[in-house]
DRENPA-21935 format. One record per residue (C-alpha): residue in one letter; residue number from 1; x, y, z. Coordinates in steps of 0.25 Angstrom, whole numbers, padded with zeros to 4 digits. Example, Ala and Ser with C-alpha at 12.3 -4.5 7.8 and 13.67 -1.06 7.14 Angstrom:
[a 1 [0049 -0018 0031]]
[s 2 [0055 -0004 0029]]
END
This chain:
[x 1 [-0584 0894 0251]]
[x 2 [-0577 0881 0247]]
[x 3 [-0562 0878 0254]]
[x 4 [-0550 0885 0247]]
[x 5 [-0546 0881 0233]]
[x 6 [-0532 0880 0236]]
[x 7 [-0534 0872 0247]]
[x 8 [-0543 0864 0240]]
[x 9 [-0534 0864 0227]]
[x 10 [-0524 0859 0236]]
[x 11 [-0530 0847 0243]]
[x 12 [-0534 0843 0228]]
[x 13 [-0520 0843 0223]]
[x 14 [-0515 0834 0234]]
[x 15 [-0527 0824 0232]]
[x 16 [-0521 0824 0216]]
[x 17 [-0508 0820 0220]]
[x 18 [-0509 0812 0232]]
[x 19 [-0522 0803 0226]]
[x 20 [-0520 0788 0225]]
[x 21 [-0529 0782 0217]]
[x 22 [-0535 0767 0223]]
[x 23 [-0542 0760 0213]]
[x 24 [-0553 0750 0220]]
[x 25 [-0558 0737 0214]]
[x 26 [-0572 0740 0216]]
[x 27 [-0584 0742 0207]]
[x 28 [-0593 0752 0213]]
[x 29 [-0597 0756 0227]]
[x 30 [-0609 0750 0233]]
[x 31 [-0614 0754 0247]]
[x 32 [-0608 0743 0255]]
[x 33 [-0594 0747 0250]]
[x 34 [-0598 0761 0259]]
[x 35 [-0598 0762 0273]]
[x 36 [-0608 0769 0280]]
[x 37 [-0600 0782 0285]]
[x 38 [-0591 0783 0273]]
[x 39 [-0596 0794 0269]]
[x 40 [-0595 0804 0280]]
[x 41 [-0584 0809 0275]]
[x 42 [-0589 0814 0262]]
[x 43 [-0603 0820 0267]]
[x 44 [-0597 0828 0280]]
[x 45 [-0604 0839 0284]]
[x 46 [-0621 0845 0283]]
[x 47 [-0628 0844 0273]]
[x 48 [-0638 0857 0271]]
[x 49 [-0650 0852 0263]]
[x 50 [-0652 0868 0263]]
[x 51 [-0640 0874 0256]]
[x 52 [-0642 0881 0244]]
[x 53 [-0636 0874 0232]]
[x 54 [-0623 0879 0226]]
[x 55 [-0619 0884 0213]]
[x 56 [-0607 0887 0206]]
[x 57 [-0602 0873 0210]]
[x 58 [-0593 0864 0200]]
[x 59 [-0596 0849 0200]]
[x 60 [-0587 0838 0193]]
[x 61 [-0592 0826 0189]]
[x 62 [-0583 0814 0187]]
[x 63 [-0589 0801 0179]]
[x 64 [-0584 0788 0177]]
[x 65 [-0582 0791 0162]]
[x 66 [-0584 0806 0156]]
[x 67 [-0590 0804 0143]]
[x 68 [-0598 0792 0145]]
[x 69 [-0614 0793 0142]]
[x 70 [-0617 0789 0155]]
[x 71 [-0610 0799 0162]]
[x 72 [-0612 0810 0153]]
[x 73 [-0626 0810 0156]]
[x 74 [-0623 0810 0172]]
[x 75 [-0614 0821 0171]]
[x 76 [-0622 0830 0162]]
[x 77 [-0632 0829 0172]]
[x 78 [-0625 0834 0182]]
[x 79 [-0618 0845 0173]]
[x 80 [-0635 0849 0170]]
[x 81 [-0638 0847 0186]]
[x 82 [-0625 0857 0188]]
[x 83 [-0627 0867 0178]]
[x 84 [-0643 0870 0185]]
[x 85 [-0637 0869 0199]]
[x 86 [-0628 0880 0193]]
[x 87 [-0616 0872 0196]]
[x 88 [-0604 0868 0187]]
[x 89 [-0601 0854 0181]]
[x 90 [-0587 0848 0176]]
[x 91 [-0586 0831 0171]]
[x 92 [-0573 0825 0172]]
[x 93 [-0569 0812 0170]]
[x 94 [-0562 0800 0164]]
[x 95 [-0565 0794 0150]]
[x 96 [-0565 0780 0157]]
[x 97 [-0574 0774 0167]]
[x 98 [-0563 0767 0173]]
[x 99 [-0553 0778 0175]]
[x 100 [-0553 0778 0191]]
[x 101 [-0540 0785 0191]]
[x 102 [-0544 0797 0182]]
[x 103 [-0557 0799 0190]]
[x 104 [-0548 0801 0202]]
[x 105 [-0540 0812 0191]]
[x 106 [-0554 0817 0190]]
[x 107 [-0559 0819 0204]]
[x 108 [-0546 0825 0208]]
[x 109 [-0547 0835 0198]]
[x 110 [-0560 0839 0201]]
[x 111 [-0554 0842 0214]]
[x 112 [-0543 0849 0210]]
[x 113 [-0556 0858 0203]]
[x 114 [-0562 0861 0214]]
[x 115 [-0575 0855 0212]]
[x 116 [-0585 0856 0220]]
[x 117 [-0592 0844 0218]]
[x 118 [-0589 0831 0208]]
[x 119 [-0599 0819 0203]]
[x 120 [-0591 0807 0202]]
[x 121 [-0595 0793 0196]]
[x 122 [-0584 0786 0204]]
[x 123 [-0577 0774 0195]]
[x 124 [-0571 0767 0208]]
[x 125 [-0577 0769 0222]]
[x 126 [-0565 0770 0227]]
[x 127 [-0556 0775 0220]]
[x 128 [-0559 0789 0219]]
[x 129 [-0561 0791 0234]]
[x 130 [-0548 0799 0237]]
[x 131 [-0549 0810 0226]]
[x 132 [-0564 0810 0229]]
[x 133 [-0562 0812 0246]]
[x 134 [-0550 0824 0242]]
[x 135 [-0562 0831 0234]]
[x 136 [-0571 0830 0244]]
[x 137 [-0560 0835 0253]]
[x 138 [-0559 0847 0245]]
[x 139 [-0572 0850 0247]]
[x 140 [-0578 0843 0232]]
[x 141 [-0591 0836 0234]]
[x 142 [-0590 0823 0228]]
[x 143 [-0603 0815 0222]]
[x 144 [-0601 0802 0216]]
[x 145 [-0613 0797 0206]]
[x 146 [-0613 0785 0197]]
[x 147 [-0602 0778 0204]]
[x 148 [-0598 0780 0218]]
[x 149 [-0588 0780 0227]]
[x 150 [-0585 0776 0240]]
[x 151 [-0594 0784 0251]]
[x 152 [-0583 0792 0257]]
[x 153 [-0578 0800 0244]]
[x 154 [-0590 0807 0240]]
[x 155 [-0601 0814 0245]]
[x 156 [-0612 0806 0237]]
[x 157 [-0615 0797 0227]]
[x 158 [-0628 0797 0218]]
[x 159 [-0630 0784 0214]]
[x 160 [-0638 0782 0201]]
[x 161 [-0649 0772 0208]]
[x 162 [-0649 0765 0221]]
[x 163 [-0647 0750 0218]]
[x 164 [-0662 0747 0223]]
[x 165 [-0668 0757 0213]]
[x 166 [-0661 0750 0202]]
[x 167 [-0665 0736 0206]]
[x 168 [-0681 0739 0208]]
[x 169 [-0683 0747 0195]]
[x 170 [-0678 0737 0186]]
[x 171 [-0687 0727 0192]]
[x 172 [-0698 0739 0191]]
[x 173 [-0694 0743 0177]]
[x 174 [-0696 0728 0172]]
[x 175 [-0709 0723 0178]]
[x 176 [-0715 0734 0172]]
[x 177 [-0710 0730 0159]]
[x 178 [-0712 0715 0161]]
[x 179 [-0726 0718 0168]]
[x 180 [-0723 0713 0182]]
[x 181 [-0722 0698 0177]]
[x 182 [-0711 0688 0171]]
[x 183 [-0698 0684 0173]]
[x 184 [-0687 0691 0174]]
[x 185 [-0672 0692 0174]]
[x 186 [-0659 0701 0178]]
[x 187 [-0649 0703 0170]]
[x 188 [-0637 0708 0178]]
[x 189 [-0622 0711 0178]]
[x 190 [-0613 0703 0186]]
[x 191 [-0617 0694 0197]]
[x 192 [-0608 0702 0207]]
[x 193 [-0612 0717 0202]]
[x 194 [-0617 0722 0215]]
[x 195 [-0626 0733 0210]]
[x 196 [-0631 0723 0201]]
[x 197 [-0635 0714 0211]]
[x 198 [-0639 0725 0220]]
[x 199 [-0650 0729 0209]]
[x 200 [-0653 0715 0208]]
[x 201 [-0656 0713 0222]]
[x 202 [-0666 0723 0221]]
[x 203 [-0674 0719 0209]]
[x 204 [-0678 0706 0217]]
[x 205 [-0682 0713 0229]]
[x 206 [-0692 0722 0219]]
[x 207 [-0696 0708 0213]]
[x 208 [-0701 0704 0227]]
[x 209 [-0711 0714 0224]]
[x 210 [-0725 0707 0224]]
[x 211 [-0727 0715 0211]]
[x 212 [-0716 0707 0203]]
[x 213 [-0722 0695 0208]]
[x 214 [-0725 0689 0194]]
[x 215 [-0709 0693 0190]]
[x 216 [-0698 0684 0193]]
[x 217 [-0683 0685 0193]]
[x 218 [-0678 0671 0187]]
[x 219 [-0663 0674 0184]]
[x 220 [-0653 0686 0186]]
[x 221 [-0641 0685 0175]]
[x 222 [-0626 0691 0175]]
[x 223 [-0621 0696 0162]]
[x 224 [-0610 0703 0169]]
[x 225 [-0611 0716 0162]]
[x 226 [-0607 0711 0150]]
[x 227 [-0615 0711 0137]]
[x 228 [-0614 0699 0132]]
[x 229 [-0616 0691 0145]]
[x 230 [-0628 0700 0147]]
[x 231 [-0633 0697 0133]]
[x 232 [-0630 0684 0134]]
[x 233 [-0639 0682 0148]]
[x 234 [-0650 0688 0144]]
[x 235 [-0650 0679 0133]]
[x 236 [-0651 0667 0143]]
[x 237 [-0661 0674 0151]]
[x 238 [-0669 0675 0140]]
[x 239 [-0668 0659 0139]]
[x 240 [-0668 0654 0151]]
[x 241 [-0680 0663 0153]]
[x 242 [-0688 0662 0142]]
[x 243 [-0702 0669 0150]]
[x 244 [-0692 0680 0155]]
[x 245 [-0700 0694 0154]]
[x 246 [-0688 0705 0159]]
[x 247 [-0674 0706 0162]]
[x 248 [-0667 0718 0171]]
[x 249 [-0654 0720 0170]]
[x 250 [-0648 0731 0179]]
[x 251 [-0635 0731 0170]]
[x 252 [-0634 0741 0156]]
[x 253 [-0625 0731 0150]]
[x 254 [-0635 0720 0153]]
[x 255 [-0646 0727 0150]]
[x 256 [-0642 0731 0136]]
[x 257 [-0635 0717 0134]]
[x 258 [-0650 0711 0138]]
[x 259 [-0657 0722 0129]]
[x 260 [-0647 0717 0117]]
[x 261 [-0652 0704 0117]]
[x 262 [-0667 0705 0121]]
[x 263 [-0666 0716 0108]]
[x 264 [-0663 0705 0098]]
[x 265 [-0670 0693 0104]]
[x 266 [-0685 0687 0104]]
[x 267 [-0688 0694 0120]]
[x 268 [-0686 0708 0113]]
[x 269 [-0697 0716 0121]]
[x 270 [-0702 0703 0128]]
[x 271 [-0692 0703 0139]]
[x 272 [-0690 0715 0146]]
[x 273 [-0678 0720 0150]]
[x 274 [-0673 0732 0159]]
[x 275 [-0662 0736 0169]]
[x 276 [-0650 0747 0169]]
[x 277 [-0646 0751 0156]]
[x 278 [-0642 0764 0150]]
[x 279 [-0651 0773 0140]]
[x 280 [-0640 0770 0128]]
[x 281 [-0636 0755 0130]]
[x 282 [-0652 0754 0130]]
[x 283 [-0658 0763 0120]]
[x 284 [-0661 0754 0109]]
[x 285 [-0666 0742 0117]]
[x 286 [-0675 0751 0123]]
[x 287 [-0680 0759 0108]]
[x 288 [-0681 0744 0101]]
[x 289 [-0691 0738 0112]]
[x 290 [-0681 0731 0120]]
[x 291 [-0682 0735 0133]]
[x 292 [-0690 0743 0138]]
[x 293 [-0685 0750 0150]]
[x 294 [-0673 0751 0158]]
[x 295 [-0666 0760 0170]]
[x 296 [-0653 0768 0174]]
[x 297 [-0651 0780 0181]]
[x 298 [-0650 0791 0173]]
[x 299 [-0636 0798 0172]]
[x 300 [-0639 0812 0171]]
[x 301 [-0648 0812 0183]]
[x 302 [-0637 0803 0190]]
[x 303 [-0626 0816 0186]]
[x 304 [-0637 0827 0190]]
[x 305 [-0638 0820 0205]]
[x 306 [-0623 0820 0207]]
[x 307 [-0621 0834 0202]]
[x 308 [-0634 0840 0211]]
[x 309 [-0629 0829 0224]]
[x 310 [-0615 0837 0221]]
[x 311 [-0621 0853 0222]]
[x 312 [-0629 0848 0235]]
[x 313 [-0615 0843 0241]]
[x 314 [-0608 0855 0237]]
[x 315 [-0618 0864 0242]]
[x 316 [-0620 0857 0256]]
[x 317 [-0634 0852 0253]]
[x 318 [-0629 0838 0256]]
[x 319 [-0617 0832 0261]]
[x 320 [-0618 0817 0255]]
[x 321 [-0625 0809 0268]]
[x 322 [-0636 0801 0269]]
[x 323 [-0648 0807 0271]]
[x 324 [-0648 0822 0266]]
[x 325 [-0656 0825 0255]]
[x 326 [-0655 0836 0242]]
[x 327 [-0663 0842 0230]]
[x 328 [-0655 0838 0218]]
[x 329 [-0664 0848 0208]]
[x 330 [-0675 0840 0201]]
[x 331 [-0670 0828 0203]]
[x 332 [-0676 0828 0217]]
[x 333 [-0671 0828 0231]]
[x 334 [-0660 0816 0235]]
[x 335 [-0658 0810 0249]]
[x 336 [-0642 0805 0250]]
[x 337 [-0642 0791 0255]]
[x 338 [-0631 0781 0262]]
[x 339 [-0618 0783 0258]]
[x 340 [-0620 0798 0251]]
[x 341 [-0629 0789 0240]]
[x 342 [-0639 0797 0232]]
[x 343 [-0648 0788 0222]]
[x 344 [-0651 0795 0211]]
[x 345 [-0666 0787 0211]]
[x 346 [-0674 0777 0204]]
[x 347 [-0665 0774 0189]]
[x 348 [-0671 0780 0177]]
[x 349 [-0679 0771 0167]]
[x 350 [-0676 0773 0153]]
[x 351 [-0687 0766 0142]]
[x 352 [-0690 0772 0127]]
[x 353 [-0696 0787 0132]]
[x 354 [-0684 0791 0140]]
[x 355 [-0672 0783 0135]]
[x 356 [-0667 0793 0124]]
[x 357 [-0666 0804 0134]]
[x 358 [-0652 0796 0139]]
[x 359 [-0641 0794 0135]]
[x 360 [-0629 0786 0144]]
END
């Protein structure tokens, strides 16, 4: 049986009126900004890789932004992954992606509901840690997924892809396109962008590879995420290097940017181009020759991991350490790694035979 309602009830109420919101300057969460026993106090007690699944349970899930494509498709694949594990799904959420304070709302209200579990794409890593750690005081197991928070106020987080999966595949993706010979370029965001750079990093080790040995990197750009910037370097790619065979741009608004100009240009179908983008932005560069293929995780398996990684913690299958391992239905068994991190696997490719099956 789970702790008195009234009790619980209780505890949430005083979390309600008590909370102070702090509002960080940070962008994301990366590992180093975790230490390594942070989480201990989300992932006490033993996991039973055993116990018998429960059913009957209620599981929120809170995005960044209801009503956004991308979204919708994660949460509607939780809701699917809910409704076969004989479980309930509710989504709440703010209209904006950048309403920290009414996630906070969100995830107290949640509480007040006695939830048993909620999926959260956090939009500060920070900032949602006090109303997150009273939830989990009140016996709610928390699952962040998306967009994490710190370590210490969740159970796990299921990350779309782990950053050297990212990195390797694209190099993969294009040297098949370009045959394994050529020049090549990255397109990237903003100098600093750690993931970027992260990603980046990895795609020169796989380029060490004595199978690339006839490709060669001649020139990372910036476009800074911005359109016209990214448009603008492509361009200057294409001139500087005038033999260029690919481009990878681990960035949707640089890869669409770069897409826009290779469409209407002379290196239309000539110079290959691949990287992150979604399904929509890139549709109609894919259908009219453009590129070939490109990758991202995809959203509605992404919501489907949360919501099984949920019932398992609710159900004592798993607590959230490193180590312990769970069957999440057809989608495979999933070892949980540093810092309660669960990679959802290798990103999804999308090309002409799949693309209209998506739609973020």
């Amino acid at each position: 049986m789970r702790k008195s309602s009234i009790r619980r009830t209780c505890a949430a109420l005083a979390a309600v009126t008590s909370l102070a919101l702090a509002a960080t300057a940070c962008g994301g969460t990366t590992k180093e900004d975790v230490s390594d026993d942070s989480a201990s106090a989300a992932t006490a007690g033993k996991a039973d890789p055993n116990a018998e699944l429960k059913k009957g349970l209620t599981v929120g899930f809170l995005p960044k932004q209801v009503n956004n494509p991308y979204f919708t498709s994660a949460d509607k694949g939780g809701e699917a992954a809910l409704k076969e594990l004989g479980s309930s799904y509710k989504e709440v959420g703010p209209s904006s992606a950048t309403d920290t304070s009414g996630q906070v709302s969100y995830v107290n209200t949640l509480t007040q509901q006695q939830v048993d579990a909620m999926a959260v794409s956090a939009q500060d890593p920070g900032a949602l840690c006090t109303a997150l750690k009273q939830a989990m005081k009140n016996d709610i197991k928390v699952v962040t997924y998306d967009s994490d928070t710190k370590a210490d106020c969740r159970n796990a987080f299921v990350s779309q892809a782990s950053a050297e999966d990212l990195g390797r595949t694209e190099v993969q993706l294009l040297a098949e396109q370009i045959g394994y010979k050529g020049e090549i370029a990255i397109l990237s965001a903003a100098q600093t962008a750690t993931n970027q750079n992260i990603w980046i990093d990895f795609m020169k080790e796989e380029l060490k590879d004595p199978k690339y040995k006839d490709m060669k990197l001649v020139k990372v750009a910036y476009g800074n995420d911005d359109a016209q910037q990214s448009f603008q370097q492509t361009q200057g790619l294409l001139q500087e290097y005038p033999n260029l065979k690919g481009i990878i741009s681990p960035t949707t608004v640089g890869i669409k940017a770069a897409a826009q100009y290779l469409s209407g240009s002379k290196y239309k179908g000539k110079v290959k181009l691949t990287g992150l983008g979604t399904p929509n932005d890139m549709r109609k560069y894919v259908k009219n020759g453009t590129v070939e293929g490109f990758e991202l995780w995809d959203p509605s398996k992404l919501g489907e991991l949360a919501a099984r990684t949920a019932v398992a913690l609710v159900s004592g299958q798993i607590t959230g350490k490193e180590g312990e391992t769970f069957t999440a239905g057809d989608m495979g068994e999933f070892t949980i790694g540093k810092d309660g991190v669960i990679s959802l696997g290798k990103p999804t490719v999308f090309d002409a035979k799949n693309i209209d099956q998506f739609n973020f």
